[in-house]
N, C-alpha and C positions, 0 to 999 in steps of 0.2 A: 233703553229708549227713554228719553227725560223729554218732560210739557215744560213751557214755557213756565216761568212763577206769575203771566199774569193772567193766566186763565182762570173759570172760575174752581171751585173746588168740586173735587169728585167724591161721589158718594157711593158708599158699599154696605152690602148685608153679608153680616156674617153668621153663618150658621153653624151648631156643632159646638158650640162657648161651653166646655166641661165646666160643672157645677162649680169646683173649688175656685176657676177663674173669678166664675162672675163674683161667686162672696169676696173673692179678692176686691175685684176690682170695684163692688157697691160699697166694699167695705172703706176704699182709698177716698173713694169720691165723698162719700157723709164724712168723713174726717175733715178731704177739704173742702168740704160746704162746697162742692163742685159736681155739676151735672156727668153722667155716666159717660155721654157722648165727649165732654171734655176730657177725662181721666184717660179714657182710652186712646183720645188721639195723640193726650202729651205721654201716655207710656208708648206705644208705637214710635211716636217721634225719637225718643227716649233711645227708643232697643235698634232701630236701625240707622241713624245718625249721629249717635249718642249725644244730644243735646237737642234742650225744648227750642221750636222754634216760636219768636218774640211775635207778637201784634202789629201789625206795620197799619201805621195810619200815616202817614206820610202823604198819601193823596187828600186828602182833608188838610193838610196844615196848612195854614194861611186862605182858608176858603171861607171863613163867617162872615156874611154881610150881617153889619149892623143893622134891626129891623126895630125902630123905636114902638112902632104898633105891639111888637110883641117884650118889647122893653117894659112897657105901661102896664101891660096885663101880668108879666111876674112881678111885679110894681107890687102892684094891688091886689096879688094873692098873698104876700107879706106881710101883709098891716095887720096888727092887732087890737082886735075888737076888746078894750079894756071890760067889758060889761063881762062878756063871752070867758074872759079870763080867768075875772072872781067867782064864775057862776060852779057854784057847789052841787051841782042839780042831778048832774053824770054818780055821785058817788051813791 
């Protein structure tokens, strides 16, 4: 029985994770500077697919409206306060 791919994602507890998995698997994730929940879903993906499945932002492309109110305020989080720069104060 297959869901559609545009439903949302389903979520599961797993219980019973033999000890050597988990050191496996905390072990994979700190290497890739990668959350538990990720490691697991890409080796899952991995062992029953055999290949990761990609990011789809595809609904997003083409969706940014231009909003100059918030153009102006990353603006002006940018500027550099030349005084704030030289100041030796933090060491």
């Amino acid at each position: 029985m297959s869901r559609p791919s545009n439903l949302s994602p389903v979520h599961y507890t797993i219980r019973g994770v033999p000890p050597e998995v988990d050191r496996a698997l905390r072990l994979k994730a700190a290497k890739r500077k990668q959350s538990l929940n990720r490691v697991v879903l890409d080796e899952l993906t991995r062992a029953l697919i055999g290949r990761p499945i990609k990011a789809d932002f595809s609904d997003l492309v083409g969706k940014w409206t231009p909003d100059p109110a918030f153009d102006g305020i990353v603006a002006s989080q940018r500027q550099i306060d030349p005084e704030k720069w030289q100041d030796d104060s933090w060491k």
